[in-house]
C-alpha positions as CSV (number, residue, x, y, z in Angstrom):
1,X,16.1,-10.2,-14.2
2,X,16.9,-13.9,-15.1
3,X,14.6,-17.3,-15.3
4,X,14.9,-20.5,-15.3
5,X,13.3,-23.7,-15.4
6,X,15.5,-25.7,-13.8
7,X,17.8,-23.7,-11.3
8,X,20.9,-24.3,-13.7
9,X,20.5,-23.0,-16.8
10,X,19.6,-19.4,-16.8
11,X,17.9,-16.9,-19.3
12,X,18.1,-13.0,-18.9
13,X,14.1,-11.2,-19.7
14,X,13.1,-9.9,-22.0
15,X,11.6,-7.1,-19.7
16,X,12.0,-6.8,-15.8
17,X,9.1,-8.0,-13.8
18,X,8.6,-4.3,-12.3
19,X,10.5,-1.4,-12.4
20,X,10.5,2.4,-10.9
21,X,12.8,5.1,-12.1
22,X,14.8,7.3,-10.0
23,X,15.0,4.7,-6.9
24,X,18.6,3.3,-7.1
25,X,19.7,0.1,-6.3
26,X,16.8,-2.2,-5.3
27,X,18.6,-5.3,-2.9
28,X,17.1,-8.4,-2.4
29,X,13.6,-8.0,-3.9
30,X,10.8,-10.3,-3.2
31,X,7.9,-11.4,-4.8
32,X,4.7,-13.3,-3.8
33,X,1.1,-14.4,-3.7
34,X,-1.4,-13.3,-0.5
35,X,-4.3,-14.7,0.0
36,X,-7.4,-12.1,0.2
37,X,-8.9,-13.5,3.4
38,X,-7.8,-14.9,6.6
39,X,-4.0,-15.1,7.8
40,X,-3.1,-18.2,6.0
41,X,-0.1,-18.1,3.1
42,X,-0.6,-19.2,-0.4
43,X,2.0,-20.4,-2.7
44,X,0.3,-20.7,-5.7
45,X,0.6,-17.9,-8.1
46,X,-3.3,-17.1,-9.8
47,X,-5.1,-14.0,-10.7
48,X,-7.4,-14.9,-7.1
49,X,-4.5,-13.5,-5.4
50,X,-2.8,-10.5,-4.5
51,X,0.6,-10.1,-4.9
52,X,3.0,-8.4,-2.7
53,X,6.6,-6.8,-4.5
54,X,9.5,-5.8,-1.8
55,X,12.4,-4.0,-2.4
56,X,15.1,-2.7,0.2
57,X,16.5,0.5,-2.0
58,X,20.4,1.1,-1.4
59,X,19.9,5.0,-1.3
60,X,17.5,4.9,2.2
61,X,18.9,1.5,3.9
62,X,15.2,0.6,4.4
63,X,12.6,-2.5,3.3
64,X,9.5,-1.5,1.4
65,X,6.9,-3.1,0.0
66,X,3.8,-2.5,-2.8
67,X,0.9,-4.5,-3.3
68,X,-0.7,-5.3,-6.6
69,X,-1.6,-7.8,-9.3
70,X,0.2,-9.8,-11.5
71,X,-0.6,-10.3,-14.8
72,X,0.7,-13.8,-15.7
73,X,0.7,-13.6,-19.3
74,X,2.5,-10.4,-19.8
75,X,4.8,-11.0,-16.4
76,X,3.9,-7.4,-15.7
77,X,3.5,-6.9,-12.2
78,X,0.6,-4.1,-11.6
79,X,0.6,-2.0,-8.2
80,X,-2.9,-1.4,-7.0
81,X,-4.4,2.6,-6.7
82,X,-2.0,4.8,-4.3
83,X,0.2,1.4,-3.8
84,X,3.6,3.5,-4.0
85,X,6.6,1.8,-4.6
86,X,9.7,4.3,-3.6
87,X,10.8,5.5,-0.4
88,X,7.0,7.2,-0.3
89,X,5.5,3.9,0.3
90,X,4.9,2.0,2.7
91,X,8.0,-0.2,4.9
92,X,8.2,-3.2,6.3
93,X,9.6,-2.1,9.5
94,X,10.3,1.6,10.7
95,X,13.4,0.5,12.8
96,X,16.3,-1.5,12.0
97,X,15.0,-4.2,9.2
98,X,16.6,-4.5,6.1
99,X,17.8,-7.1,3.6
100,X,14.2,-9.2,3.9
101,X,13.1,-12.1,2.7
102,X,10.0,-14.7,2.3
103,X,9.4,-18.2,2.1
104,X,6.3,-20.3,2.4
105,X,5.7,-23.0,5.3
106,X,4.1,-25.9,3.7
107,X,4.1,-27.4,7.7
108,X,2.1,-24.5,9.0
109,X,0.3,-22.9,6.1
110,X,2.0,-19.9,6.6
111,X,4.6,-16.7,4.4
112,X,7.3,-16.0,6.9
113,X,9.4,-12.7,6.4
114,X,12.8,-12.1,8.1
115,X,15.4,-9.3,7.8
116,X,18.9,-8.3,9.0
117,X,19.6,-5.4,11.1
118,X,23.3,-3.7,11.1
119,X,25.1,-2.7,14.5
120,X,25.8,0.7,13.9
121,X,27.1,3.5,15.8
122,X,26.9,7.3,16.5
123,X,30.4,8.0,15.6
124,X,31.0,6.5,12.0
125,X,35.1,5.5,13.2
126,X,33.1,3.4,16.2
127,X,31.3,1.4,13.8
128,X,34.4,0.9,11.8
129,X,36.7,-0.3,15.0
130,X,34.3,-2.8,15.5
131,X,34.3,-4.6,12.3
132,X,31.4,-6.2,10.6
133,X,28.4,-6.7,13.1
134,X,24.8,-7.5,12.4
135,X,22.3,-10.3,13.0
136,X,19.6,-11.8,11.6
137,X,16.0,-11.0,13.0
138,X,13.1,-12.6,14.3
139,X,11.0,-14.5,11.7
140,X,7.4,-12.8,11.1
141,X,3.9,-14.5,9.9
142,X,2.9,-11.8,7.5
143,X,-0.7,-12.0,6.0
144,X,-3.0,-9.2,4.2
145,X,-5.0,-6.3,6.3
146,X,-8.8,-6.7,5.9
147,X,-8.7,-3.6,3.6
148,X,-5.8,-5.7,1.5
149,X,-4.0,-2.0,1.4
150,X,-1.4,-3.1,3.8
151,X,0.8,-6.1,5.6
152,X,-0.2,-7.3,8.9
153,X,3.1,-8.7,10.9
154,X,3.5,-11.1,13.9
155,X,6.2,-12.6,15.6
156,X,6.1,-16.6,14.6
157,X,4.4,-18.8,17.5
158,X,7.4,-20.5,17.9
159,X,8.9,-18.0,20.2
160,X,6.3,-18.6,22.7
161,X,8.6,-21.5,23.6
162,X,10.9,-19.3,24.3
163,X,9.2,-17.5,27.2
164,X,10.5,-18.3,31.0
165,X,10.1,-16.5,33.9
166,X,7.2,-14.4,33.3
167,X,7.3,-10.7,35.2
168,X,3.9,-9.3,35.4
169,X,2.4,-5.7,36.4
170,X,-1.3,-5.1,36.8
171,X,-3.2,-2.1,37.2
172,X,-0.3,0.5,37.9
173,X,-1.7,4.2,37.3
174,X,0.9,6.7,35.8
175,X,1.0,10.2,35.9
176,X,2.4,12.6,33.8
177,X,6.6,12.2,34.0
178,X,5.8,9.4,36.1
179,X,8.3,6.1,36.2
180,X,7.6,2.4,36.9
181,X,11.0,0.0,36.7
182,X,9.9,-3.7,35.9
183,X,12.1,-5.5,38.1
184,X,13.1,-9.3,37.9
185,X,14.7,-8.8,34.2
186,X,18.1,-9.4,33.6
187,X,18.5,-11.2,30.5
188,X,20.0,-10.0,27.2
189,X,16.4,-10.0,25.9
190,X,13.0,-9.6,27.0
191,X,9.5,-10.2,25.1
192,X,6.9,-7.2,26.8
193,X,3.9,-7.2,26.6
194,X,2.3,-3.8,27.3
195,X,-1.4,-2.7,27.3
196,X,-2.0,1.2,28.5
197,X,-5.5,2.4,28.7
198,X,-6.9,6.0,29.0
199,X,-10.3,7.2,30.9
200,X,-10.7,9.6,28.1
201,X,-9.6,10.9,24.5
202,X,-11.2,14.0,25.4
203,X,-7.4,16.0,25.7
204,X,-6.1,14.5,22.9
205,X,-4.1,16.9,20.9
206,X,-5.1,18.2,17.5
207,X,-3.8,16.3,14.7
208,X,-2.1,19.1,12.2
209,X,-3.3,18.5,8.7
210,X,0.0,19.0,7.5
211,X,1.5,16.2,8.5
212,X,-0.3,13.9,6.6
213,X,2.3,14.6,3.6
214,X,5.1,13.7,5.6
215,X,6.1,10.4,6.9
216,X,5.4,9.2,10.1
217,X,9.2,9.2,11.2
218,X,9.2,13.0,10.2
219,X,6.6,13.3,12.6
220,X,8.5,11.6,15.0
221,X,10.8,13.9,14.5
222,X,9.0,17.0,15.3
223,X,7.1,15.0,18.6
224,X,10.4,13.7,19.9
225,X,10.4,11.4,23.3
226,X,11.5,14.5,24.8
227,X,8.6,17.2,23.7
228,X,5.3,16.7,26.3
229,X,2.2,16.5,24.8
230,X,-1.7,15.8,26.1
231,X,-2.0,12.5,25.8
232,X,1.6,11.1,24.9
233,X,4.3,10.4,25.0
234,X,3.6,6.8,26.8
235,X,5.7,3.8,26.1
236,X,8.9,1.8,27.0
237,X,12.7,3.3,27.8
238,X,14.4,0.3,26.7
239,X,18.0,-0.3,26.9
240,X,18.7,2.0,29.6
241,X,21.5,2.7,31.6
242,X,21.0,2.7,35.7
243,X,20.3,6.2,36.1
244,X,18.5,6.3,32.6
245,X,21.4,8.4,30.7
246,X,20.9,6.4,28.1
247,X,18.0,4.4,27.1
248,X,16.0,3.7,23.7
249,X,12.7,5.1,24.2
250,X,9.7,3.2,22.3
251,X,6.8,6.0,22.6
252,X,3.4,6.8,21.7
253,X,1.0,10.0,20.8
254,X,-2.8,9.9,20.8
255,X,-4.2,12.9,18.3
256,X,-7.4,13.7,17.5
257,X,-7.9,14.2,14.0
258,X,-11.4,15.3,12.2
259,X,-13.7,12.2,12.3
260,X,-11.5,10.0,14.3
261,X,-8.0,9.6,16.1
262,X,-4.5,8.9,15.3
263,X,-2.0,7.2,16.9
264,X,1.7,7.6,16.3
265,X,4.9,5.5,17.5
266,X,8.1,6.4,17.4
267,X,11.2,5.0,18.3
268,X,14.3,7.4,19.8
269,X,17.8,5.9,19.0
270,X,19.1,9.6,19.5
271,X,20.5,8.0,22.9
272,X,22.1,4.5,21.7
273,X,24.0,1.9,24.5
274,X,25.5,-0.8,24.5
275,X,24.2,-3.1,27.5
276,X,21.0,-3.8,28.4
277,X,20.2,-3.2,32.3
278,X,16.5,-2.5,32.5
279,X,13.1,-2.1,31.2
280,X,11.1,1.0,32.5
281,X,8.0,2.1,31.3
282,X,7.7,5.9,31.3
283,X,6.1,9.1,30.5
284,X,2.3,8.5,30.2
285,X,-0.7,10.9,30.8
286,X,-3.5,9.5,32.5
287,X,-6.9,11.2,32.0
């Protein structure tokens, strides 16, 4: 790590700011103040704030972050109780979101993360043919969770200016295996909204208390798009082909654990295209 006062002259540490062993290369790390309360950013550094540490590690091609304190007099930043920051902690983004960064907007009182995402490819020689691909994603308000144990994320309000003829669906009841195409989309992108409600939690599934040591996209694994469950899986095929050969499903499971439930989503890339045709919105159990 290097300072400086000015931006010309620089000064290698005497001691890195944070450091982990065993994680690899750490790319573009991050580092700043959150406020406590409400969804406003902050960019002054104090000991009122939390502090929030990112690091996308070369080994696992993924963004994660740790929050913490930082203690300005020994530049020693301090991760909070069961704040892990490896590959066990918590990410950023559990699809495609790597490479992020911050910056705080003075105009809008507001830390705004965005990332990069990679076009890869099945076939490892595909991905090569096509040369380098990738593109930058779309910029997120970030602010702390009520509990302060975890980021909450939103899409900046300036894609809401973006938004032109609205499709809308009300009310449509879906059975198990069941299908509804939203028609009317033909664009290269689409911004859904989906809300899908249940009668009853009473069939949930049983949450098994072994998966609480693995991560959630282990899970996902194990309860793939494919395997039918009680409540689940629910969601979106997006990116699907005209007979749905291929199609990026974006699921959900409902799971009743001891004293409350659980929900898990997942994301299938298993089945990856190149062209987007349709959105469809599959595979729910109604109670």
């Amino acid at each position: 790590m290097y300072r400086s006062k000015d931006f010309i002259k620089w000064v290698k540490a005497k001691h890195p700011l944070h450091s982990t062993a065993g994680t690899g290369n750490w790319e573009c790390p991050d580092f700043y103040p959150i406020s406590l309360q409400g969804t406003n950013g902050v960019d002054q550094y104090g000991e009122e704030h939390k502090y929030v540490l990112t690091n996308n590690m070369d080994v696992t091609r993924f963004g994660y972050y740790t929050i913490g304190k930082y203690d300005t007099k020994k530049d020693r930043f301090i991760p909070d109780n069961g704040s892990i920051d490896s590959w066990k902690g918590l990410r950023l983004d559990y699809g495609n979101f790597y490479a992020t960064k911050s910056f705080y907007d003075p105009s809008k009182n507001r830390r705004v993360i965005w990332a990069w995402a990679n076009e890869s490819d099945i076939q490892p020689e595909d991905a090569i043919a096509k040369g380098w691909a990738g593109i930058q994603l779309i910029p997120r308000k970030v602010w702390l969770d009520s509990s302060g144990k975890q980021l909450v994320q939103w899409p900046v309000e300036e894609l809401d200016a973006l938004r032109t003829q609205k499709v809308q669906l009300s009310n449509k009841n879906l059975n198990n295996g069941e299908k509804v195409e939203v028609t009317g989309i033909t664009p290269a992108q689409a911004d859904v909204e989906v809300t899908f409600s249940f009668a009853s939690l009473d069939k949930a599934e049983s949450f098994d208390p072994t998966w609480a040591d693995l991560y959630a996209q282990d899970v996902c694994a194990l309860k793939g798009s494919n395997v039918q469950g009680q409540l689940g899986p629910f969601g979106l095929a997006t990116l699907a082909s005209q007979n749905l050969e291929e199609n990026t499903p974006v699921f959900f499971r409902i799971f009743k654990a001891q004293q409350n439930y659980k929900v898990l989503m997942c994301s299938d890339a298993t089945r990856l295209i190149i062209q987007w045709w349709k959105v469809l919105v599959p595979v729910g159990r109604h109670a």
